[in-house]
Phi, psi and omega in degrees: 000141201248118161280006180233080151233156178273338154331280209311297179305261218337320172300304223303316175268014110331331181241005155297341181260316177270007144289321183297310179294348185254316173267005157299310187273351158292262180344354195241313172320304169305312192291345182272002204253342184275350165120358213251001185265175150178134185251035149317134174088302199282165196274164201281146160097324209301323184278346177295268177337296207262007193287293162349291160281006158283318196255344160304307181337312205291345177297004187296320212276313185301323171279342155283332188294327201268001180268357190235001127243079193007086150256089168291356202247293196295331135335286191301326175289326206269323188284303186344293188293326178283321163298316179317309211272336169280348188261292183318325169287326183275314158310333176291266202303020183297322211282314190314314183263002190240000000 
């Protein structure tokens, strides 16, 4: 397997938001389940809407690893896939903020 394709980032950063988006949302259940959490005051969605863009964030941590071990190809897929997927997140929720 060539880790400097541009493939390799694109799975890679693709399956980074929905695992990171998934113990986001263990971990938001727990702290809620244990009381420490309240979605009171916030608008429909918000925790939907912010988990979501926490784990597209999280593709932040592949582009340091592969810029600083020079994968410029794999790098170049993990941003490719992090604008798709930010662009895709602003269009699904475009009506809540516009």
């Amino acid at each position: 397997m060539n880790k400097n394709a541009i493939w390799a980032g694109v799975i890679i950063a693709l399956l980074t938001p929905f695992v990171s988006y998934a113990v986001l949302l263990m971990i938001y259940e727990r702290l809620d389940a244990m009381g420490w959490s309240s979605s009171v005051g916030l608008g429909s969605l918000f925790q939907e809407r912010t988990l979501i863009l926490a784990g597209i964030c999280f593709n932040i941590f592949w582009v340091n690893y592969f810029q600083k071990k020079r994968l410029f190809q794999s790098l170049r897929g993990v941003v490719i896939a992090t604008i798709l997927a930010a662009f895709g997140w602003l269009f699904y929720y475009w009506d809540i903020f516009f």
